[in-house]
Every structure is written in structure tokens, then in C-alpha cells.
C-alpha positions as CSV (number, residue, x, y, z in Angstrom):
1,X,20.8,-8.8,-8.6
2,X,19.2,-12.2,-7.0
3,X,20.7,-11.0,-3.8
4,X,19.3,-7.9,-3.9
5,X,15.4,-9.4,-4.7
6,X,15.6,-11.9,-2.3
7,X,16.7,-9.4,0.2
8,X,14.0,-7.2,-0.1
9,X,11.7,-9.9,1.1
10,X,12.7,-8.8,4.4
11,X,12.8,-5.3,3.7
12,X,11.9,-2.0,5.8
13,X,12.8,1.8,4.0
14,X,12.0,-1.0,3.2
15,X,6.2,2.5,12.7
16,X,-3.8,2.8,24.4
17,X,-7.1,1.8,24.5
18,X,-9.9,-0.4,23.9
19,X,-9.5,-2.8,21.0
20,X,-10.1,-1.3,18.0
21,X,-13.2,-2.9,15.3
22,X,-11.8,-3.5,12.0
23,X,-15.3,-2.0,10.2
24,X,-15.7,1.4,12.2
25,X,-12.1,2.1,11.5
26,X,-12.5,1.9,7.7
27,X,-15.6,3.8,7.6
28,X,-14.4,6.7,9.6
29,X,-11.2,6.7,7.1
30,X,-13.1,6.6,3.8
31,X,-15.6,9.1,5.0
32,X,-12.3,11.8,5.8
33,X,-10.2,10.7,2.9
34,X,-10.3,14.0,1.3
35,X,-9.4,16.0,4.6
36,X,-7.5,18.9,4.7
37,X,-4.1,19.3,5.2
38,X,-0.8,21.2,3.7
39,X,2.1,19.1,2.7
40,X,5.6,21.7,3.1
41,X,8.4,20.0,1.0
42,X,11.3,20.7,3.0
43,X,14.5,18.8,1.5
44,X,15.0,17.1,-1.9
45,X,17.3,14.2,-3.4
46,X,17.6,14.1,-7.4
47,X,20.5,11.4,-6.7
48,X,20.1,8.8,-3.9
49,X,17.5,7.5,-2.2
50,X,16.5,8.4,1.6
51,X,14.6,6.5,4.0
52,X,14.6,8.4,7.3
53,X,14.1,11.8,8.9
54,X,14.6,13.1,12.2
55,X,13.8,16.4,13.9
56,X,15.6,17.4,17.1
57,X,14.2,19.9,19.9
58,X,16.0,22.7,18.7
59,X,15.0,22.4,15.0
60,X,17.8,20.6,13.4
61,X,17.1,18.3,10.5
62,X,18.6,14.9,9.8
63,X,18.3,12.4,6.7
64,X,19.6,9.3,6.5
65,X,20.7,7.0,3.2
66,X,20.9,3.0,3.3
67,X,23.3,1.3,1.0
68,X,20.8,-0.4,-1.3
69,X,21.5,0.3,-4.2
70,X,25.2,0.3,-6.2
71,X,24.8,3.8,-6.4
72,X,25.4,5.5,-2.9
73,X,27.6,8.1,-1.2
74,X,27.1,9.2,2.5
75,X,24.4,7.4,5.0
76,X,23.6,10.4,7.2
77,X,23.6,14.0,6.8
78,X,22.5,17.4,8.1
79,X,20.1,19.9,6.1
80,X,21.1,23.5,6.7
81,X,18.5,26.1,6.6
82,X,19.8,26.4,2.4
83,X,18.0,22.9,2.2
84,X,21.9,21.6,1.6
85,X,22.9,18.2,3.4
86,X,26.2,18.2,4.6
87,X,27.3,14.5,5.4
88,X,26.8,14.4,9.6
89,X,28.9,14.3,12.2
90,X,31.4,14.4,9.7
91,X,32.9,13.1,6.2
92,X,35.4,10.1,7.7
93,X,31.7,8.4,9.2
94,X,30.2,8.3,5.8
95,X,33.0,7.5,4.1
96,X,32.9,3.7,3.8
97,X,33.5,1.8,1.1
98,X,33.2,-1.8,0.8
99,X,35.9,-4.0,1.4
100,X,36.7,-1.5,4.6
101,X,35.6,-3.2,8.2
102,X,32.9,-0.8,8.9
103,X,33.0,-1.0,12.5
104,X,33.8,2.8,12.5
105,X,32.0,3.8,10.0
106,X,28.3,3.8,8.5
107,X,27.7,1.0,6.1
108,X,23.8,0.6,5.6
109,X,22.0,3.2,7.8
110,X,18.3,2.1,8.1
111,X,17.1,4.9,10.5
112,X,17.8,8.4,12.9
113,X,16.0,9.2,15.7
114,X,16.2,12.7,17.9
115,X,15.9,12.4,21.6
116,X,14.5,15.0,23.9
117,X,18.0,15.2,25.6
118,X,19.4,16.4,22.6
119,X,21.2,13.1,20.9
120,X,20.5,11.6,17.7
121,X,20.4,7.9,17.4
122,X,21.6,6.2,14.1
123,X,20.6,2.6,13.3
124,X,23.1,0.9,11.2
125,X,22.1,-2.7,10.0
126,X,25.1,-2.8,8.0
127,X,22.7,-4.9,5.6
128,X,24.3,-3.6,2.4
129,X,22.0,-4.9,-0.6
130,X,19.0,-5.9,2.5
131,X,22.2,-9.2,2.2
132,X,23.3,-10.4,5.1
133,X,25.1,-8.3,8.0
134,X,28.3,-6.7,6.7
135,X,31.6,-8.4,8.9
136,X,29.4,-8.1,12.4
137,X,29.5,-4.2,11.8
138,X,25.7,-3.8,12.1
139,X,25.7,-1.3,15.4
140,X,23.5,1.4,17.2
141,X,25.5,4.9,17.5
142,X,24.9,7.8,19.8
143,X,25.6,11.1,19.2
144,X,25.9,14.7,20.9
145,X,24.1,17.1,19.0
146,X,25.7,19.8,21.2
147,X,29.4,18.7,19.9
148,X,28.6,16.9,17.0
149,X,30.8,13.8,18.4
150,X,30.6,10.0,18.7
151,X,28.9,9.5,22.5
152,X,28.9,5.8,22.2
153,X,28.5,2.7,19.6
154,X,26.5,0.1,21.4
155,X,27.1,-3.6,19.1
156,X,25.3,-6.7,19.8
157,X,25.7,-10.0,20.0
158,X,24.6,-13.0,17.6
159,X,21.9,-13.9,19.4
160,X,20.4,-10.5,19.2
161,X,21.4,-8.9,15.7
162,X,22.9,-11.6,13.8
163,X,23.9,-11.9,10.2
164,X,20.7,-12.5,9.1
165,X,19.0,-9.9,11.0
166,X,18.2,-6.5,9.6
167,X,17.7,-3.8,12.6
168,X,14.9,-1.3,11.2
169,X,13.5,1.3,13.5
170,X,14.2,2.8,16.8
171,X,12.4,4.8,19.6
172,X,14.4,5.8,23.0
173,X,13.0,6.2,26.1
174,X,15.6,8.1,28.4
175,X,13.2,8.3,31.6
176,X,14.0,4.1,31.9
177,X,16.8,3.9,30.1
178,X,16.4,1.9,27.3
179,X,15.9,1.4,23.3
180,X,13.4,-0.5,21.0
181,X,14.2,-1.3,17.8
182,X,12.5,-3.5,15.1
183,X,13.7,-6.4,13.9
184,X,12.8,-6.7,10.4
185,X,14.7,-10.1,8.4
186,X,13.4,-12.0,11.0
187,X,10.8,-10.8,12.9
188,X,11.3,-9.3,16.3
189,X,11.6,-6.6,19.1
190,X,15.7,-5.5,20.1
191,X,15.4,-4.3,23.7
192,X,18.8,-2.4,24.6
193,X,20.0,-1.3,28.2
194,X,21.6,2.3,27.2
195,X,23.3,2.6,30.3
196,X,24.8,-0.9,30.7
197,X,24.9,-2.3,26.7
198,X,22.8,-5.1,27.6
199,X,20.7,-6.3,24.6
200,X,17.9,-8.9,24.1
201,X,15.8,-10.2,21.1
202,X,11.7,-10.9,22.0
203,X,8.9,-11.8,20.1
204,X,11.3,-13.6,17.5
205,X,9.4,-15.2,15.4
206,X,6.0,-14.1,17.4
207,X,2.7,-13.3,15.2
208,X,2.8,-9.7,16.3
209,X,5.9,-9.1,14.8
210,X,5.6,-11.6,11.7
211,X,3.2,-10.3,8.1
212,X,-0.1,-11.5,8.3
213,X,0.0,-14.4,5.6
214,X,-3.8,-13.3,4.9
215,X,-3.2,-9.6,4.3
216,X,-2.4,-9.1,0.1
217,X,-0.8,-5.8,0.6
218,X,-1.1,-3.1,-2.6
219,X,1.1,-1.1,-4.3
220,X,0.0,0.5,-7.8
221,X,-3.0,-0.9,-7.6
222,X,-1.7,-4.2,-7.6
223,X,-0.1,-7.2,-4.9
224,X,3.4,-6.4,-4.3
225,X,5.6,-8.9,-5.9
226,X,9.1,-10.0,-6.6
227,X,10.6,-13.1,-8.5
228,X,9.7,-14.9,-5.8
229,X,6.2,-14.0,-5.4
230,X,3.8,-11.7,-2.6
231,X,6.4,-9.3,-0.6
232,X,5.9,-10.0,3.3
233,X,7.9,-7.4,5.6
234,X,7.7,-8.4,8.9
235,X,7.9,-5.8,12.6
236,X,9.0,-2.5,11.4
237,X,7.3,0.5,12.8
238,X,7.9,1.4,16.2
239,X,6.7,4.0,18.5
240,X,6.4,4.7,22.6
241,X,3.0,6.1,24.2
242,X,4.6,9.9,25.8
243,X,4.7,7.9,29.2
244,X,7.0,5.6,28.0
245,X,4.4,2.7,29.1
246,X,3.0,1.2,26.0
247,X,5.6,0.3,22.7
248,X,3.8,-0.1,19.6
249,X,4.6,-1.8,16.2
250,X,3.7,-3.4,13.5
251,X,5.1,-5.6,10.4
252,X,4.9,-3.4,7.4
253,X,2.6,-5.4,4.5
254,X,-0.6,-5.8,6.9
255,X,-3.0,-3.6,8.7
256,X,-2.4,-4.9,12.1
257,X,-1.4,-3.0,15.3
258,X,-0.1,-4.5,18.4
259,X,1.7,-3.2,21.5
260,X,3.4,-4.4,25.0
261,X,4.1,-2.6,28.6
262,X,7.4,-1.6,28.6
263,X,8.1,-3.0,32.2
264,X,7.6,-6.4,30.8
265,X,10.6,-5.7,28.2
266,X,12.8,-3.7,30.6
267,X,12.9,-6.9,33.0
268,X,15.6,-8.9,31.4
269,X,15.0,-11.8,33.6
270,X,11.1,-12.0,32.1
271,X,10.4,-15.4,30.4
272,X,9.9,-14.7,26.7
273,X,6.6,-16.5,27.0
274,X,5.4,-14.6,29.6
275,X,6.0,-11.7,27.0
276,X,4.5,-12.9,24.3
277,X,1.4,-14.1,26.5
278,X,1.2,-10.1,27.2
279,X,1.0,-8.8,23.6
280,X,-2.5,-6.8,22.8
281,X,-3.9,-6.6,19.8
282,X,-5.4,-3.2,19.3
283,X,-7.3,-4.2,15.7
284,X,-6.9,-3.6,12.3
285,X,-5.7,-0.3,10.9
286,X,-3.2,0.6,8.0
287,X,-0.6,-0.5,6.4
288,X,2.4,1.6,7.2
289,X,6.3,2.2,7.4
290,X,7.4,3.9,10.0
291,X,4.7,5.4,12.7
292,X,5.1,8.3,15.6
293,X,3.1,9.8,19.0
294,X,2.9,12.9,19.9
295,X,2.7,14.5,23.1
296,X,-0.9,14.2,23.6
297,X,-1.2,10.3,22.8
298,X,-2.4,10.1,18.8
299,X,-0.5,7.6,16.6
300,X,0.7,9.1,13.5
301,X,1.3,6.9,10.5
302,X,1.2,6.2,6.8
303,X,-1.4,4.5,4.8
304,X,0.5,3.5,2.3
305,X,-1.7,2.1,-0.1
306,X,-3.6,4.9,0.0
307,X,-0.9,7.7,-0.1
308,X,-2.7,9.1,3.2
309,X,-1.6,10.2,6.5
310,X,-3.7,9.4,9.5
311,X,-4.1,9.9,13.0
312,X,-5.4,7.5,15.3
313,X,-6.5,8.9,18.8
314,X,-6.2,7.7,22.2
315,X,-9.4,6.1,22.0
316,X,-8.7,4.4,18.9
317,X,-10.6,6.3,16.2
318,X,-9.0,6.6,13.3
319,X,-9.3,10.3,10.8
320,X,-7.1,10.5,7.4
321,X,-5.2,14.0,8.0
322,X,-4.3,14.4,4.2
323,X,-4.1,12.3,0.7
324,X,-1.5,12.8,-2.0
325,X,-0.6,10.3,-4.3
326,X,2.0,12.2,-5.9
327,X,3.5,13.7,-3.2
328,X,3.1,11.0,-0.7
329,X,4.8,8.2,-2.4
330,X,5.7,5.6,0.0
331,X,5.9,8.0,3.2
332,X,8.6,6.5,5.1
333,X,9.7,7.5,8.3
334,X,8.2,9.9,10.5
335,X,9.6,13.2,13.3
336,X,7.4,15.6,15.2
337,X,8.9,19.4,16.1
338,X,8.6,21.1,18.6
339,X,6.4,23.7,17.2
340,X,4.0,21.2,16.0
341,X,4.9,19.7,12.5
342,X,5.0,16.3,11.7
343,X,7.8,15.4,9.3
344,X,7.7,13.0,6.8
345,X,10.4,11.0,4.5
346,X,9.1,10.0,1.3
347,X,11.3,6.6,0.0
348,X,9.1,5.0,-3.2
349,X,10.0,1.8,-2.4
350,X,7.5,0.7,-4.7
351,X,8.8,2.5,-7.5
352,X,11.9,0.1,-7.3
353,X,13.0,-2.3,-10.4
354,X,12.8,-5.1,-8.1
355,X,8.9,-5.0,-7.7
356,X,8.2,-3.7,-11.0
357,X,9.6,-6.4,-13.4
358,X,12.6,-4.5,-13.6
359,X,11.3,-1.5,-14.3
360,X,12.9,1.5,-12.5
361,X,9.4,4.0,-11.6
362,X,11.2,6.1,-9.7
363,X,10.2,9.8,-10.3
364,X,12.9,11.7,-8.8
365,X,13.4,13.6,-6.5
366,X,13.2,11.8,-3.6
367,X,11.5,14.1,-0.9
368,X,11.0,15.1,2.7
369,X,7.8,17.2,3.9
370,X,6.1,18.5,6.7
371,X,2.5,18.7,7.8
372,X,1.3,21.1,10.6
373,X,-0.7,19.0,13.2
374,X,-1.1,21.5,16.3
């Protein structure tokens, strides 16, 4: 159990313009707090917890599962229009158990993501427990939605993902060819080459990607603790402007918002202070998980203290799209459709005995909705 609480100190599920003014932002979100908006529960867990969603072009849904817990069975799977999941691309990949290598398999899948070219993209930190890397198998996979096969595993080295590193979230950009991920035990942006496997860690250890020590982030209406004190979880969500210029992200357990020109991080041969010399800081915002764009430039994330959705505009103002705190208990991970839905994975990470003096608050089922926001 220590394991397990001193792991989630680095936990995930556990995410333009002028710079933003800390003040106007929280006035416009108070003042629209009660705005409108339909949440559409669209797939429900009464057994394991879930962390990520993803939506592909043609309308297929995909939930993933990290090994946290001691209770867990498959890591990715496929709901059917009969809101059944069926384990995805097939049984042998979420059939690991430990002891196995994992190499081949899922072990700890932290996040999927659907491309516009019709792949999804699994994220597999292989951090069973939020413990240390399992035998090197943490990994990136690629898969064909059109045959429902392996494309390619992409693997990195020690330097990049080591065993203490705990890849989080992911956003593709196939115009450039290249992946982001978050970098979430540590602190840090994972820059992959798709084409050529090439992989480099930035901004390790950087502000932007580290908790803000002065933010006290709330949870039922109280600081987020462990055994060891105030919960800091450092860069997690991640997201790319629709021109593929600007990456966003954020640690999870502060308000802050930074982001970075792309062509800075696809140069390989870029000096990482140069990098971090480049970093903007866009202001103060909300504290969320996971974070998304859509086609017209506004930031979708969570406020999780608030169990809110907001939007945040190209110029930087910031509207709450809809409050539930029932519903939206800690919303997660987030997927826009095609036809203009934003979906959304609710996790309760909160609710977990290991911020609630052992207390398990979990009020099952663990769910997945969707909001209409065109």
C-alpha cells in the first residue's frame, strides 16, 4: 500500500494569444457558472476504473483502464453501439498478468488518442501501482483502425522514459510528423519522431511542467493529501492549436497554462535552454486533467475543483460550458467528434482510499459523457 501512496504523488488519471490576467478570468467564470449545457452519459463501468476516452472520425469509441489498482482486467477496449466494451484490438493485448514481460502486451495504459488519419494511439507507462516502470515495457503503440492491427510500438530509451518516469498524455500531429506526450513522475515534455523513432525529453524538470508549490489544489472542499502531505502532479494535459503550431500543457494541481512553438521541439538539434527560454506563459486558469482544441482554436478543459467544463477562446477569455458535481466527478480525459460533441471520461480520483484516509468514496459507476459544443 506505501507503494501505491507514494506513487500517486506523481499521479495523472491521475490536458494563442495575449497573456491572460489572472482576475478577468475568474470573474468571467463565476459570473457563467450556472451555464447551460447537456451532459449525454454514453458508457458505464460498475467494476474498474477508467481514465481515458477517445473518439475517432468515423464515430468509434475507445476507453482505456490503467493497472492501479489490484483489481483490473483489460487496459483498452472498444464500446459498441450496445454501450458493451469489447477488450481492443483483441484479448492476447489485454491479457497481461504480472510476472509476464509486457513488451507485447498492455500493462498500465495511461491514455488513447484518435488521429484524423484513422489510427488510435495507446500510451502505455507500464507504471503498474503509479511504481516504477514495469521491466522497460513502458511503450507508445499504433494502431489501424481500418484492420484493427498492431501498426507499430515505438519504445524509448532511459534517458527519455525511464523507470521513474510515468508517460501521461498524448496529442499527434501527422502534418510534421511527430508526438507530444506528458511526462508526469518527473516533470517533462516526450517529443517523438513517428517516422524515424527518434525520442527526446525537454523541459525536465522546467517550472512549466513542475506544480506550482504555491497553488493548494481542492478536492471535497479540502487540500488534497496523502500520508505524505499536499498532492503535487506535475505536466499532464496536453493539447496542439488545429495548425499544429502551438503545444499546450499544464501540471495537473495548479491553474497555470503554458505553451511552446512546435518548430522549436521538432528541431532535435535545439539546445534545451533555448527551449525553455521560449516557453509562454498564457496566465492563470483552472485546474484540470486532461485538456482538448477544436477546430476553430478554443481550449476545452476541466475545472476540477469545481466539477465544471470550460472553454477558453482564442483570445483568452474564459466561459464555464456546464457544472455538475455529481456527474462530473473528476472529468478526466477529453475527445471531440466529428459532429460536434466533446467527450468526456469521468475517473474520481479523488474518491480514492489513498486521499481519503483510507476511505474508498467511490460512487460507482465510473462514467463517460458527452456534451454538444457546435
Amino acid at each position: 500500500m506505501k507503494k501505491y501512496i507514494l506513487a500517486f504523488l506523481f499521479l495523472i488519471a491521475l490536458v494563442s494569444c495575449s497573456k491572460s490576467k489572472p482576475e478577468s478570468n475568474k470573474q468571467e467564470k463565476l459570473s457563467l457558472r450556472n451555464g447551460a449545457g447537456k451532459l449525454e452519459q454514453v458508457f458505464a463501468d460498475s467494476t474498474y476504473q477508467l481514465t481515458g476516452v477517445a473518439i475517432s472520425p468515423d464515430r468509434r469509441l475507445f476507453v482505456n483502464y490503467p493497472y492501479w489498482m489490484d483489481k483490473h482486467s483489460y487496459s483498452v477496449v472498444e464500446v459498441g453501439k450496445d454501450g458493451k466494451a469489447k477488450p481492443y484490438p483483441d484479448a492476447a493485448w489485454n491479457s497481461f498478468k504480472k510476472g509476464e514481460d509486457g513488451q507485447n502486451k498492455f500493462v498500465c495504459v495511461q491514455a488513447v488518442f484518435a488521429d484524423e488519419k484513422g489510427y488510435l494511439w495507446v500510451v502505455d507507462a507500464a507504471g503498474i501501482g503509479l511504481s516504477e516502470v514495469y521491466r522497460k515495457s513502458n511503450k507508445l503503440i499504433q494502431i489501424d483502425l481500418k484492420s484493427n492491427k498492431i501498426k507499430r510500438i515505438y519504445r524509448f530509451p532511459e534517458n527519455v522514459a525511464g523507470r521513474d518516469s510515468y508517460i501521461n498524455d498524448i496529442r499527434v500531429d501527422n502534418k510534421n510528423g511527430f508526438a507530444y506526450m506528458t511526462s508526469s513522475a518527473n516533470g517533462g515534455i516526450v517529443i517523438l519522431n513517428i517516422n524515424t523513432g527518434e525520442s527526446r525529453l525537454v523541459l525536465h524538470n522546467h517550472y512549466s511542467t513542475l506544480s506550482d508549490p504555491d497553488y493548494h489544489f481542492k478536492m471535497n472542499n479540502k487540500e488534497m493529501k496523502n500520508d505524505k502531505g499536499e498532492v503535487k502532479i506535475n505536466s499532464d494535459g496536453i493539447a496542439l492549436t488545429p495548425d499544429k503550431v502551438w503545444l499546450y500543457y499544464k501540471s495537473l494541481t495548479d491553474n497555470n497554462l503554458y505553451r511552446i512553438n512546435t518548430s522549436l521541439l521538432r528541431n532535435f538539434k535545439i539546445s534545451e535552454k533555448t527551449i525553455e527560454d521560449k516557453v509562454e506563459d498564457l496566465g492563470k486558469f483552472v485546474a484540470t486533467d486532461g485538456m482538448e482544441f477544436d477546430k476553430d482554436g478554443n481550449l476545452y478543459m476541466g475545472d476540477l475543483e469545481h466539477s465544471s467544463i470550460i472553454k477558453i477562446r482564442p483570445d483568452n477569455k474564459m466561459t464555464t460550458l456546464v457544472q455538475d458535481t455529481d456527474k462530473l466527478s473528476w472529468p478526466d480525459s477529453y475527445s471531440i467528434s466529428e459532429d460536434g460533441y466533446l467527450y468526456i471520461s469521468c475517473s474520481q480520483i479523488h474518491q480514492m482510499p489513498f486521499f481519503n484516509n483510507g476511505q474508498n468514496l467511490t460512487k460507482l459507476p465510473y462514467k463517460v459523457f458527452r456534451l454538444k459544443i457546435k
